[in-house]
Biotite code that builds the C-alpha atoms (Angstrom):
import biotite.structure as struc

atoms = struc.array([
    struc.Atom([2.784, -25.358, -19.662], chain_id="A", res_id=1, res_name="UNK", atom_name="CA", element="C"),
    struc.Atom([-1.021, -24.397, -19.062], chain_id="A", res_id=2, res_name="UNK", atom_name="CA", element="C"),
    struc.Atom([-1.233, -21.684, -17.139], chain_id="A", res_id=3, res_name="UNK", atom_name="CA", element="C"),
    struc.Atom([-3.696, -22.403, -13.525], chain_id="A", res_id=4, res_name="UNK", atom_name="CA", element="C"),
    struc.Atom([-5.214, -19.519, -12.477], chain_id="A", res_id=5, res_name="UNK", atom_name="CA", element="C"),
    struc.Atom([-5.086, -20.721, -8.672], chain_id="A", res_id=6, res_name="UNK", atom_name="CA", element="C"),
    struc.Atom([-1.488, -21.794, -8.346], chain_id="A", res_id=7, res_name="UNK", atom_name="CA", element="C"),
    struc.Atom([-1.020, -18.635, -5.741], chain_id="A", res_id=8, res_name="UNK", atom_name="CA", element="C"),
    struc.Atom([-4.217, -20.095, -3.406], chain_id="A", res_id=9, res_name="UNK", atom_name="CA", element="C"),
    struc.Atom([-1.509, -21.911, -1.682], chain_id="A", res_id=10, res_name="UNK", atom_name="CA", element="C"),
    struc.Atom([1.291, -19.965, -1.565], chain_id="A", res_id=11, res_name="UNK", atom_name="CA", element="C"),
    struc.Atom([2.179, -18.660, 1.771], chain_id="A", res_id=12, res_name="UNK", atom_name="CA", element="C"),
    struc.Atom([3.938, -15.368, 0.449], chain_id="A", res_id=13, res_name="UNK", atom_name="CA", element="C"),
    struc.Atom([6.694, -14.076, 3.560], chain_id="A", res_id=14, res_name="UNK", atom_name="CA", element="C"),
    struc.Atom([9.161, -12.763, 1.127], chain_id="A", res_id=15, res_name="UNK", atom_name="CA", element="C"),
    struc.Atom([11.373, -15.186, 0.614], chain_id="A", res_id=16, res_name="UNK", atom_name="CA", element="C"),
    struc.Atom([13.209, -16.150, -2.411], chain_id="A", res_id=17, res_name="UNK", atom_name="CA", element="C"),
    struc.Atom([10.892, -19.342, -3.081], chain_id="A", res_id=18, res_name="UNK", atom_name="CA", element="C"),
    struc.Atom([7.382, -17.414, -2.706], chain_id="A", res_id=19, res_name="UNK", atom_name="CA", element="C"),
    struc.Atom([8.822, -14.018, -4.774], chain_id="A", res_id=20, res_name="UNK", atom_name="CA", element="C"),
    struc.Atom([10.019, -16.274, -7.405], chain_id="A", res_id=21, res_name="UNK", atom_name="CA", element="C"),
    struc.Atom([6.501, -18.560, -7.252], chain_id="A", res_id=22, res_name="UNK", atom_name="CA", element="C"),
    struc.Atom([4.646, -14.562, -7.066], chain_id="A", res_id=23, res_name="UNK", atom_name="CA", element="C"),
    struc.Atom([6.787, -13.391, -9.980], chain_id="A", res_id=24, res_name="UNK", atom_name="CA", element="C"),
    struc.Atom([6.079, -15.901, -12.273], chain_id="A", res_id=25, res_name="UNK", atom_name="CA", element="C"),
    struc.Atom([2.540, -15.631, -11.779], chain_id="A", res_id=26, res_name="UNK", atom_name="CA", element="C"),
    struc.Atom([2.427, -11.751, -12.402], chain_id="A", res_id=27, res_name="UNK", atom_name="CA", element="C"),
    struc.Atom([4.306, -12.541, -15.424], chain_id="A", res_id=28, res_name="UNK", atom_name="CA", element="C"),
    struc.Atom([1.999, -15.717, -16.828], chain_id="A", res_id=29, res_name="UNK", atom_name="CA", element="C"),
    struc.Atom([-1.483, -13.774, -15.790], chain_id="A", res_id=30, res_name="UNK", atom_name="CA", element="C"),
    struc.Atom([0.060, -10.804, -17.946], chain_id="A", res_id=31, res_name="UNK", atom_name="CA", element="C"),
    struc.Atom([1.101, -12.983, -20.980], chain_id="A", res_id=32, res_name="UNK", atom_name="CA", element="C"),
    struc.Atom([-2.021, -14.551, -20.816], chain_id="A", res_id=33, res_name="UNK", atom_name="CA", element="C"),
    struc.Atom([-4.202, -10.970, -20.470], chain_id="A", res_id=34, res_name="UNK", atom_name="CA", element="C"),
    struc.Atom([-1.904, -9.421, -23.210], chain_id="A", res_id=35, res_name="UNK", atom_name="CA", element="C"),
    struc.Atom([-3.582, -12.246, -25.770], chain_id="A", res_id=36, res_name="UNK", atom_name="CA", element="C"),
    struc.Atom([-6.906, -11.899, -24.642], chain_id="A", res_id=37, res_name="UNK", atom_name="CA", element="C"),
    struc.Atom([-9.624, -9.026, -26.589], chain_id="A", res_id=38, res_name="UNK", atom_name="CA", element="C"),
    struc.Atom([-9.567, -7.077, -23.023], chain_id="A", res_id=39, res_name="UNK", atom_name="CA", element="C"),
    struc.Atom([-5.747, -7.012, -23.511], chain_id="A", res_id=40, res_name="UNK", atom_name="CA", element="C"),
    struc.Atom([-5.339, -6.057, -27.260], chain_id="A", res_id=41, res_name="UNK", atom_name="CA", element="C"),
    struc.Atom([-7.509, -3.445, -26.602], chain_id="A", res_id=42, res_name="UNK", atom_name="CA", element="C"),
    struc.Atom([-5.755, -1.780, -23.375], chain_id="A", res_id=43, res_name="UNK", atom_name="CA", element="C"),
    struc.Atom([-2.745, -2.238, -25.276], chain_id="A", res_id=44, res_name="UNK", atom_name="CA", element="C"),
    struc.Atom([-4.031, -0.099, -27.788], chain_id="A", res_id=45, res_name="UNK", atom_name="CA", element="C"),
    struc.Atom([-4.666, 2.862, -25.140], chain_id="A", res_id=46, res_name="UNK", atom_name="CA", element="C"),
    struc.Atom([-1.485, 1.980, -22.895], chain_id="A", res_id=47, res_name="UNK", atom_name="CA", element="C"),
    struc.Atom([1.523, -0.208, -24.767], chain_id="A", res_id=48, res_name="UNK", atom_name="CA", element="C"),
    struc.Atom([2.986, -0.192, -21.554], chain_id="A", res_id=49, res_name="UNK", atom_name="CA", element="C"),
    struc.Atom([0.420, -1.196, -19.241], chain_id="A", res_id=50, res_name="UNK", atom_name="CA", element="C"),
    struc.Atom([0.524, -3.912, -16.459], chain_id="A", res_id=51, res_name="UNK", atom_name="CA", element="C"),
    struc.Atom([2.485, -2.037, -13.019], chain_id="A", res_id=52, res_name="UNK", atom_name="CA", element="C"),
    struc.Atom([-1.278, -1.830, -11.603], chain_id="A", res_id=53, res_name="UNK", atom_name="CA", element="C"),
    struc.Atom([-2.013, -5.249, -12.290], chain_id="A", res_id=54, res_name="UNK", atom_name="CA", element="C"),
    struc.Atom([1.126, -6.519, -11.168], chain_id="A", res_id=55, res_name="UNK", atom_name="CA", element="C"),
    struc.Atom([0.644, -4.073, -7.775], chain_id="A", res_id=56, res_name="UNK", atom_name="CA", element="C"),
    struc.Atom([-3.039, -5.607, -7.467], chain_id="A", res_id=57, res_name="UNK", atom_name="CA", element="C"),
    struc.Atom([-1.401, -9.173, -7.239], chain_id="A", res_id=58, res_name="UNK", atom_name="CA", element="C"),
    struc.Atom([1.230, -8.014, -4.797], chain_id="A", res_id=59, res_name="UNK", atom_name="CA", element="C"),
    struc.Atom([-0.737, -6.250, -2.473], chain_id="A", res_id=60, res_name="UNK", atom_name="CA", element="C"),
    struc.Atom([-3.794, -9.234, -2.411], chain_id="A", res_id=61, res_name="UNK", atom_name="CA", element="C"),
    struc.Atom([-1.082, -11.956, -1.680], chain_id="A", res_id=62, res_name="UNK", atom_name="CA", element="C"),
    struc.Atom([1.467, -10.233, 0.131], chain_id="A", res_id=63, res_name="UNK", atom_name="CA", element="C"),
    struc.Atom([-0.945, -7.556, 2.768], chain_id="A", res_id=64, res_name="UNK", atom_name="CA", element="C"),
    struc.Atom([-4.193, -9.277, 2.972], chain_id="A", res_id=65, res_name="UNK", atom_name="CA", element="C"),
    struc.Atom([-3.747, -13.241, 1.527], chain_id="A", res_id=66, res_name="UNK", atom_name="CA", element="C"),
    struc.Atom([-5.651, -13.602, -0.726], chain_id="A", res_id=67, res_name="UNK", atom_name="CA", element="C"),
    struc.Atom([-4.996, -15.020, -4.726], chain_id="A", res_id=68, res_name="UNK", atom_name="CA", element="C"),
    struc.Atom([-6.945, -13.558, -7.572], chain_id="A", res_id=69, res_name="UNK", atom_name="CA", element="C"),
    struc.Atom([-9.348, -16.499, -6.956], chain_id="A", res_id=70, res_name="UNK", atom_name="CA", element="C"),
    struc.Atom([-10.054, -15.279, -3.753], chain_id="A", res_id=71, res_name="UNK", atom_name="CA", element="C"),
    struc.Atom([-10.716, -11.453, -4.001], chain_id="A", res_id=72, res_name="UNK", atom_name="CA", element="C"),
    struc.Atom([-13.844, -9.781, -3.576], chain_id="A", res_id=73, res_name="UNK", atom_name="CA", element="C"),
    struc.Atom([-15.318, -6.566, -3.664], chain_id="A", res_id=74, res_name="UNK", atom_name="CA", element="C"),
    struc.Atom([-14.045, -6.199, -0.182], chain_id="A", res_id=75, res_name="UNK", atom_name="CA", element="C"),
    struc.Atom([-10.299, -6.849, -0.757], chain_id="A", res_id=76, res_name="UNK", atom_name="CA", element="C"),
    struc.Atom([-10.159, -4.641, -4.046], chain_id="A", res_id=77, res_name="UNK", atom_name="CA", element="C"),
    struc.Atom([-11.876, -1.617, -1.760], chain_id="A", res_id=78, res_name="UNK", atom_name="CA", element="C"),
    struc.Atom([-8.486, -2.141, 0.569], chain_id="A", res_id=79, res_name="UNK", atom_name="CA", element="C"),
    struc.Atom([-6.550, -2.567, -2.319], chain_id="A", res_id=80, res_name="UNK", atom_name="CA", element="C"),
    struc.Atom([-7.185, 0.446, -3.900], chain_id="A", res_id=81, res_name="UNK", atom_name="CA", element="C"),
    struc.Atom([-8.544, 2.985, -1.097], chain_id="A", res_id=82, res_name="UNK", atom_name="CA", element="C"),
    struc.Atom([-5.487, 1.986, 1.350], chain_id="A", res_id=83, res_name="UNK", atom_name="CA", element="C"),
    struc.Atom([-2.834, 0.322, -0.183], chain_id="A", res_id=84, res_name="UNK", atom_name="CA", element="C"),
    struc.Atom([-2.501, 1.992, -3.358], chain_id="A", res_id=85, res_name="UNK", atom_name="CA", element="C"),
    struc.Atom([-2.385, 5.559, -1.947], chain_id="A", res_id=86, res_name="UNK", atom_name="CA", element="C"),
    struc.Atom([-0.495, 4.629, 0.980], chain_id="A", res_id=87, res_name="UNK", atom_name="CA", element="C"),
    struc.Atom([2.286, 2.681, -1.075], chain_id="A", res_id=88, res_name="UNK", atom_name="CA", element="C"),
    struc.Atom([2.320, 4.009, -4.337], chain_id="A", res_id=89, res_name="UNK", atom_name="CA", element="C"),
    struc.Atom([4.284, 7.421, -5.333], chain_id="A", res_id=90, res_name="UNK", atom_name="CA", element="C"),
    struc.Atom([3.368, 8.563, -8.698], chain_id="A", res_id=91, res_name="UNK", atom_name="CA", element="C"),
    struc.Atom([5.901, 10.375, -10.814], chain_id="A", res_id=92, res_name="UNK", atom_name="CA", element="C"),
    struc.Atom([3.440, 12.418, -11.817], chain_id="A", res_id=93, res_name="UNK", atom_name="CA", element="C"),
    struc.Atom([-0.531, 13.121, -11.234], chain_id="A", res_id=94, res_name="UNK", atom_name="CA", element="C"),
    struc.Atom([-1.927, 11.432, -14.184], chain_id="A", res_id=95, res_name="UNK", atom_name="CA", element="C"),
    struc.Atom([-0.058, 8.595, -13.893], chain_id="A", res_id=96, res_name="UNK", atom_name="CA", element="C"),
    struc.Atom([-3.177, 7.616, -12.309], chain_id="A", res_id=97, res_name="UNK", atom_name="CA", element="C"),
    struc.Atom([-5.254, 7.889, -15.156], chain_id="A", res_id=98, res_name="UNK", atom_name="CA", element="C"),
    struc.Atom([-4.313, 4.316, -16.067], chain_id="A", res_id=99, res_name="UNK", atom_name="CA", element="C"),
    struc.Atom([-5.036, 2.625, -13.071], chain_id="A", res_id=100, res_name="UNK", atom_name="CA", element="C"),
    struc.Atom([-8.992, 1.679, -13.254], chain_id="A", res_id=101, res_name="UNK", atom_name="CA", element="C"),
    struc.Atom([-9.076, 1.367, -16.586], chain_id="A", res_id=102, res_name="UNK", atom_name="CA", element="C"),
    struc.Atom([-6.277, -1.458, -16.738], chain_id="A", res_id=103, res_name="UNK", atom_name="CA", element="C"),
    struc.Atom([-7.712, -3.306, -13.639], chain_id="A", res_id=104, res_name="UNK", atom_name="CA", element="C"),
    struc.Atom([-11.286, -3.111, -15.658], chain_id="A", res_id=105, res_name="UNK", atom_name="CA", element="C"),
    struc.Atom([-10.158, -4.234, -18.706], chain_id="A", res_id=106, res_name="UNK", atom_name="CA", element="C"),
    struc.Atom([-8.043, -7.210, -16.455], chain_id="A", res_id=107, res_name="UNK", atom_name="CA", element="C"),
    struc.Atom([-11.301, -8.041, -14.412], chain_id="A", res_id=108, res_name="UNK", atom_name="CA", element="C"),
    struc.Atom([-13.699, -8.732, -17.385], chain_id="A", res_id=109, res_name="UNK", atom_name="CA", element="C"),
    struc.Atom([-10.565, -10.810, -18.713], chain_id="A", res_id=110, res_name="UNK", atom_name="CA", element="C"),
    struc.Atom([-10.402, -12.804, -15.697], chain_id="A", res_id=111, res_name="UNK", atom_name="CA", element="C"),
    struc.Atom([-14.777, -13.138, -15.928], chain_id="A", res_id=112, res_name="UNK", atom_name="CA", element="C"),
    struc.Atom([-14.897, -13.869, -19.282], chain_id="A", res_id=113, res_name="UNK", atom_name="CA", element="C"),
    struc.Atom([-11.843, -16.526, -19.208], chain_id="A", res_id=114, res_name="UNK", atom_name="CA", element="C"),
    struc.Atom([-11.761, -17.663, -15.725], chain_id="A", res_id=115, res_name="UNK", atom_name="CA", element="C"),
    struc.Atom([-15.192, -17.528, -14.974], chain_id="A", res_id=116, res_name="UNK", atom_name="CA", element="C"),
    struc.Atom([-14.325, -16.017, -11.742], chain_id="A", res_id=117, res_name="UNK", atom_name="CA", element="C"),
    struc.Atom([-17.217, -15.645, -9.033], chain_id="A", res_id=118, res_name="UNK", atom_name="CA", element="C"),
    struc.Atom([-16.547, -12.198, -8.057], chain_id="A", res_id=119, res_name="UNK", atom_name="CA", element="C"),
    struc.Atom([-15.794, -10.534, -11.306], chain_id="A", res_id=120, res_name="UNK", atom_name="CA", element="C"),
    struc.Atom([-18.916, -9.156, -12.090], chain_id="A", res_id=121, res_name="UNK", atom_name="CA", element="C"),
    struc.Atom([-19.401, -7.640, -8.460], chain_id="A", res_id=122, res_name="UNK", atom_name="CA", element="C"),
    struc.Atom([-15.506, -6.576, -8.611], chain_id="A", res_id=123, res_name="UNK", atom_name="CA", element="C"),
    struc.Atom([-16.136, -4.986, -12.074], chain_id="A", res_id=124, res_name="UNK", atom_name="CA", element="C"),
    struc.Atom([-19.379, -2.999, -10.853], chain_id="A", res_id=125, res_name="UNK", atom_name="CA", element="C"),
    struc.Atom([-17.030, -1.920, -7.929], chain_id="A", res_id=126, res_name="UNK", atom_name="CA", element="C"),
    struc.Atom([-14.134, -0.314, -10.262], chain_id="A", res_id=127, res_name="UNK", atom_name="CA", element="C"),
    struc.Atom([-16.784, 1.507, -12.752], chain_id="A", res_id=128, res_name="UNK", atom_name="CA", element="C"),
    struc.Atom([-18.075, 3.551, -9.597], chain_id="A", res_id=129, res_name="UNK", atom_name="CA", element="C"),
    struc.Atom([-14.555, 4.120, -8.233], chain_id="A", res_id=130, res_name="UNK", atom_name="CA", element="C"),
    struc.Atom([-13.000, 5.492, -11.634], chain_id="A", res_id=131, res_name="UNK", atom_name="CA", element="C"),
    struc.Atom([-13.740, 8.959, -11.276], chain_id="A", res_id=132, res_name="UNK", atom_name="CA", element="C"),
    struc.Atom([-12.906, 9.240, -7.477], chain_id="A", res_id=133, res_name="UNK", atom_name="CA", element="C"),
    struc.Atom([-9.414, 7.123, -7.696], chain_id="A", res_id=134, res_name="UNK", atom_name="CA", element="C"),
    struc.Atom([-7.031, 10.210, -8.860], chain_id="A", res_id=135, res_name="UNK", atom_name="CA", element="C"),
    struc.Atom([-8.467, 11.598, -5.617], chain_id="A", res_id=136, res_name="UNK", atom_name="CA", element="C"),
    struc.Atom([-7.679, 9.261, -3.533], chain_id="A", res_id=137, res_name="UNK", atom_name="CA", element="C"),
    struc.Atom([-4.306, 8.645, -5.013], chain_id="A", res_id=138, res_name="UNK", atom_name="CA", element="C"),
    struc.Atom([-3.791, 12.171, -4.148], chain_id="A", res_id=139, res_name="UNK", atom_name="CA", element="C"),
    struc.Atom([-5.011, 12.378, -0.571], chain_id="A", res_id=140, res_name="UNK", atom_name="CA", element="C"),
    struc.Atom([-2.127, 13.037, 1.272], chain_id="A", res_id=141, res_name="UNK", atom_name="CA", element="C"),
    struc.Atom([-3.689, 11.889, 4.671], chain_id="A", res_id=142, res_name="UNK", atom_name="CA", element="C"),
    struc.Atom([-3.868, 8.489, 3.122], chain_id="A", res_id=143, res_name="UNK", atom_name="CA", element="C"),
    struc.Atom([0.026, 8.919, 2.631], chain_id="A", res_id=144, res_name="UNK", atom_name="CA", element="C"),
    struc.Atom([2.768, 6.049, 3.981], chain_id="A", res_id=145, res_name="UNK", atom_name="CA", element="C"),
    struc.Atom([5.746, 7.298, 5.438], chain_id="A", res_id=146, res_name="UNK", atom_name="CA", element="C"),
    struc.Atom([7.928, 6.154, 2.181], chain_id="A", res_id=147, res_name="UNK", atom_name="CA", element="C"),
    struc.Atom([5.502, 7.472, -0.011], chain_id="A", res_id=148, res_name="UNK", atom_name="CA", element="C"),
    struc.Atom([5.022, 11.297, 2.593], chain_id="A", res_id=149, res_name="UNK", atom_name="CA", element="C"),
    struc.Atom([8.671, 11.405, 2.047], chain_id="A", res_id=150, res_name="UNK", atom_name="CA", element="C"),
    struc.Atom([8.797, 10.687, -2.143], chain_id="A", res_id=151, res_name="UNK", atom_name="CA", element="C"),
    struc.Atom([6.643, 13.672, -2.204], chain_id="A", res_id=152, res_name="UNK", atom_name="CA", element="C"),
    struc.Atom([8.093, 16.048, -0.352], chain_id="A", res_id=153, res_name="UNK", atom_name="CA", element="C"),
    struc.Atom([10.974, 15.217, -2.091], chain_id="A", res_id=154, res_name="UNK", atom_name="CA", element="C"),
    struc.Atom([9.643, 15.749, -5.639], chain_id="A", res_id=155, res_name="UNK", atom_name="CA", element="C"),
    struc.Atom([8.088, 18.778, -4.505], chain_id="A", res_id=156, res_name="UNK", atom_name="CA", element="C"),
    struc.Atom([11.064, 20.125, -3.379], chain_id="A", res_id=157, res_name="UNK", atom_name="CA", element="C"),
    struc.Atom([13.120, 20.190, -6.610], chain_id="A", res_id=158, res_name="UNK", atom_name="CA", element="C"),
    struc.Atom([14.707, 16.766, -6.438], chain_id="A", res_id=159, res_name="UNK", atom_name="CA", element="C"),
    struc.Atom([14.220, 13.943, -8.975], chain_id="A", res_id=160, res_name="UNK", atom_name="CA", element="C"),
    struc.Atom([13.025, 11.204, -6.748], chain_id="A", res_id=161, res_name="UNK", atom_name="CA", element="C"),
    struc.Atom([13.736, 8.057, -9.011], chain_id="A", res_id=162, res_name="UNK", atom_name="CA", element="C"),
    struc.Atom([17.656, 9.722, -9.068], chain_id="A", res_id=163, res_name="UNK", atom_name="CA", element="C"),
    struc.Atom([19.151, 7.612, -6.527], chain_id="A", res_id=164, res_name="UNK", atom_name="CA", element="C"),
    struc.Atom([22.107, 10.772, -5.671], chain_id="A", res_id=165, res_name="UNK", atom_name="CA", element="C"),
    struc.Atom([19.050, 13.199, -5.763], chain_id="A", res_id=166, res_name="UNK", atom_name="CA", element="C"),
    struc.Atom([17.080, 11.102, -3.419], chain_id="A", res_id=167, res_name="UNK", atom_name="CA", element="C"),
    struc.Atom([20.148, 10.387, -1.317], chain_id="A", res_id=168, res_name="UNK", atom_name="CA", element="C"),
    struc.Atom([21.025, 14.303, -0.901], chain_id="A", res_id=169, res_name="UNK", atom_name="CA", element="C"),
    struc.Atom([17.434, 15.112, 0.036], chain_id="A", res_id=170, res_name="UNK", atom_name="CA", element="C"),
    struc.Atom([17.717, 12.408, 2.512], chain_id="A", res_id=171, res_name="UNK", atom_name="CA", element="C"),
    struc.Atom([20.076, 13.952, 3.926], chain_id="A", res_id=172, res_name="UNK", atom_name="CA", element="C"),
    struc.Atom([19.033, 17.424, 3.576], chain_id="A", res_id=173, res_name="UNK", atom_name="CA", element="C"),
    struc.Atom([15.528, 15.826, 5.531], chain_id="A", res_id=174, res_name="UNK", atom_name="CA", element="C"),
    struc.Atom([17.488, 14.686, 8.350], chain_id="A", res_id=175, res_name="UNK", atom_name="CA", element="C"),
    struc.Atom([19.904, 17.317, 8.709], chain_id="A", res_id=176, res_name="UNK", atom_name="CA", element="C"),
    struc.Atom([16.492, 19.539, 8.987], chain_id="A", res_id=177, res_name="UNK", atom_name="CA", element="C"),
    struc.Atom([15.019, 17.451, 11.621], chain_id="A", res_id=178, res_name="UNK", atom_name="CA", element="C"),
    struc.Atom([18.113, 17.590, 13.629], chain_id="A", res_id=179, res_name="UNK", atom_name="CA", element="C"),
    struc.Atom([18.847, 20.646, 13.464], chain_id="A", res_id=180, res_name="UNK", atom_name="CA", element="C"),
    struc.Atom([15.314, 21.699, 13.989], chain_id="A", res_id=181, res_name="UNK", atom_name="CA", element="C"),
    struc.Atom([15.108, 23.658, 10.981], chain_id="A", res_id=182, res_name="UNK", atom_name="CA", element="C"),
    struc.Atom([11.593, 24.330, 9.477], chain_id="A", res_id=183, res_name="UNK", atom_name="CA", element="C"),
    struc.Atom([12.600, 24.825, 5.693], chain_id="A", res_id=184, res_name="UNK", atom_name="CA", element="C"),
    struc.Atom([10.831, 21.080, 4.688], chain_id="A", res_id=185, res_name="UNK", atom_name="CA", element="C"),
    struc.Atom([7.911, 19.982, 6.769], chain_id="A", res_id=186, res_name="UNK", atom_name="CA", element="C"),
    struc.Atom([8.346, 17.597, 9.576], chain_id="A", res_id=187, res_name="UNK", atom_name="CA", element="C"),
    struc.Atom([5.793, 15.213, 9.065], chain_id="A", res_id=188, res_name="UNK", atom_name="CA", element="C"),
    struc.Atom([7.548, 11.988, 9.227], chain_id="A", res_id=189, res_name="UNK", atom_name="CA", element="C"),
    struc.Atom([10.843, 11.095, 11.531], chain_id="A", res_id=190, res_name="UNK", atom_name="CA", element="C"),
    struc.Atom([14.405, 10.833, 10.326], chain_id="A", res_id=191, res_name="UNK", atom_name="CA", element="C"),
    struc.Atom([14.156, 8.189, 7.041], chain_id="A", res_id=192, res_name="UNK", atom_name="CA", element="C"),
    struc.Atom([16.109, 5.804, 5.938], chain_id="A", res_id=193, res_name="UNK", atom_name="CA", element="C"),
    struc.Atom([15.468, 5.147, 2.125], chain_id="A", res_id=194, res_name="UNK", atom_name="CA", element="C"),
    struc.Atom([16.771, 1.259, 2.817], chain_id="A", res_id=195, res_name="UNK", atom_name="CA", element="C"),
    struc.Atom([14.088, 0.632, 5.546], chain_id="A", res_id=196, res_name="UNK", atom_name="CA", element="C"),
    struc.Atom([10.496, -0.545, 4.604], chain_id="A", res_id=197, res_name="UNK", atom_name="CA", element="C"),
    struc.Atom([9.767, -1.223, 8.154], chain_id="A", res_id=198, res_name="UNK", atom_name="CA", element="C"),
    struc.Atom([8.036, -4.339, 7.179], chain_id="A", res_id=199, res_name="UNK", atom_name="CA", element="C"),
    struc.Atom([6.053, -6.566, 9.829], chain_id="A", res_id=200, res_name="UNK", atom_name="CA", element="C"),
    struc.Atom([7.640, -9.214, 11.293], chain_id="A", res_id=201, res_name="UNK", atom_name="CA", element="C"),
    struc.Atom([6.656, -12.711, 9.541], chain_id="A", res_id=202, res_name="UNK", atom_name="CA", element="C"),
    struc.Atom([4.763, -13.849, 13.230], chain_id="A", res_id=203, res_name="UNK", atom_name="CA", element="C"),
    struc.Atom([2.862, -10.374, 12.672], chain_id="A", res_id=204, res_name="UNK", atom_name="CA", element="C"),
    struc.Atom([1.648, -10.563, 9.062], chain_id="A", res_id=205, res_name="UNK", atom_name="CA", element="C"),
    struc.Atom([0.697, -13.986, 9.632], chain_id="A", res_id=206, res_name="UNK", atom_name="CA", element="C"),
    struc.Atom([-1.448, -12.906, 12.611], chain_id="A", res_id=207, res_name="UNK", atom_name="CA", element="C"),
    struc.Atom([-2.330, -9.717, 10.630], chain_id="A", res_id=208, res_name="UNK", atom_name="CA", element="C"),
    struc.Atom([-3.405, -11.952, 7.298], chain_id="A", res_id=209, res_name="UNK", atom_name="CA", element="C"),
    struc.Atom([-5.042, -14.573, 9.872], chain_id="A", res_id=210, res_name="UNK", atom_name="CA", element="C"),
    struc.Atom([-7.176, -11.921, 11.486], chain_id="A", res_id=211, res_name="UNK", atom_name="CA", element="C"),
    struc.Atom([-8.217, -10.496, 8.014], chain_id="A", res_id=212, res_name="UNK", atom_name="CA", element="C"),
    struc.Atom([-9.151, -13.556, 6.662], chain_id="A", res_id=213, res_name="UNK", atom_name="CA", element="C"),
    struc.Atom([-11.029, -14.325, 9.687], chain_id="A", res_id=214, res_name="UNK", atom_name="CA", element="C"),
    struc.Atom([-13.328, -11.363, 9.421], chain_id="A", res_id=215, res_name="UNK", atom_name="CA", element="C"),
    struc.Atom([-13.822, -11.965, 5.597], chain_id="A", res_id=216, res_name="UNK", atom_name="CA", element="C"),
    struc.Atom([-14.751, -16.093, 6.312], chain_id="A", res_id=217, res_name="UNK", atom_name="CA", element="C"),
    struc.Atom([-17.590, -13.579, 9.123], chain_id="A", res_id=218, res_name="UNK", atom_name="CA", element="C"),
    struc.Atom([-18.938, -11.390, 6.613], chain_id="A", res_id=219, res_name="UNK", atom_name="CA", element="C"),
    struc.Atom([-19.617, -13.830, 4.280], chain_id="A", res_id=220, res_name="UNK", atom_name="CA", element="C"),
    struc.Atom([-21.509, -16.241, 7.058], chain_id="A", res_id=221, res_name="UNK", atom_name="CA", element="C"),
    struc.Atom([-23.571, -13.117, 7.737], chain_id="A", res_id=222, res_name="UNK", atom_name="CA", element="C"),
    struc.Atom([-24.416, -12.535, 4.354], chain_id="A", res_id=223, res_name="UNK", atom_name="CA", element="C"),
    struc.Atom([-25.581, -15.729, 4.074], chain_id="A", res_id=224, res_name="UNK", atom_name="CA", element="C"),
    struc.Atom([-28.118, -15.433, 7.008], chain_id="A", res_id=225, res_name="UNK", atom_name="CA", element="C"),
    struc.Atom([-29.355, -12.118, 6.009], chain_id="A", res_id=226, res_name="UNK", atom_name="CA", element="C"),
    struc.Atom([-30.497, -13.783, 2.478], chain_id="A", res_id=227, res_name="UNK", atom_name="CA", element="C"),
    struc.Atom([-32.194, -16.580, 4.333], chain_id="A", res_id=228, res_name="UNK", atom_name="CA", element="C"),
])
């Protein structure tokens, strides 16, 4: 089957089993298709592995703000990648950033060159001037989640964060801290819970993704008088 670009415009993603599987197989036919492409032979080249920021680019536009590939601009990438990225994302390591523009580069002239996308070249322009400020902002810990706070106090403690029984005992250790009023690990988030991701309520993100899309549909009407 053909793969269509804008089969996500549509999708109202809320997380349940019908829009994860409709988001999943989209990540996974965009990639296919991007791993056939020149842009994708050559990233391939410099990562074998790549495709987690792509994937993450997809999930965040759909599931935080609303919007398809189709539908980004400059404006939703800029959220993307100066608020969602370092709030959500916990590296393993600090270069594990070093990947992260040049994938969604090499993805974005894909999507130009095959797609024809209206954005592209104003989204590619956007990621060239961000590439050598993103491990900065990846590494800003005021732009920090509470998930992601608590991932790196944990690493930076000792423990082996992707270790379910290490992450468990720091946990634990984390709480038993706060309790006890202890000042051995830094307070800076409550008591966590690694099973909670505190996630809006569907009425909420609806309103949230409403009100965002809202103030996009304003900018661009501005725009448009300014250039009259």
């Amino acid at each position: 089957m053909k793969f269509n670009i804008n089969q996500l415009d549509e999708v109202e993603y809320d997380g349940s089993y019908e829009s994860e599987e409709a988001l999943t197989q989209y990540q996974d036919s965009v990639l296919e298709e991007f791993a056939l492409s020149f842009e994708g032979k050559e990233r391939i080249k410099a990562d074998p592995e790549m495709g987690f920021w792509i994937t993450r680019l997809i999930y965040y536009g759909i599931g935080y703000i609303g919007v398809s590939l189709p539908q980004m601009d400059e404006g939703d990438i800029n959220e993307i990648i100066t608020d969602l990225f370092p709030r959500k994302i916990s590296l393993g390591s600090p270069e594990d950033a070093d990947d992260a523009i040049p994938e969604l580069l090499a993805f974005w002239q894909f999507l130009g060159s095959k797609y024809k996308l209206p954005n592209a070249d104003t989204i590619i322009d956007y990621l060239t001037e961000i590439k050598p400020k993103f491990n900065t902002i990846m590494h800003d810990s005021s732009k920090f989640g509470m998930a992601k706070s608590f991932m790196t106090m944990g690493q930076r403690a000792g423990f082996d964060m992707a270790d379910q029984n290490q992450m468990n005992e720091f946990m634990q250790l984390y709480n038993k801290n706060i309790i006890e009023g202890q000042s051995g690990i830094p307070s800076t988030i409550k008591a966590f819970d690694s099973n909670r991701e505190y996630p809006l309520s569907k009425k909420a993100n609806a309103k949230k993704k409403q009100k965002r899309k809202n103030a996009k549909a304003s900018r661009k009407k501005n725009s448009k008088k300014r250039k009259r």
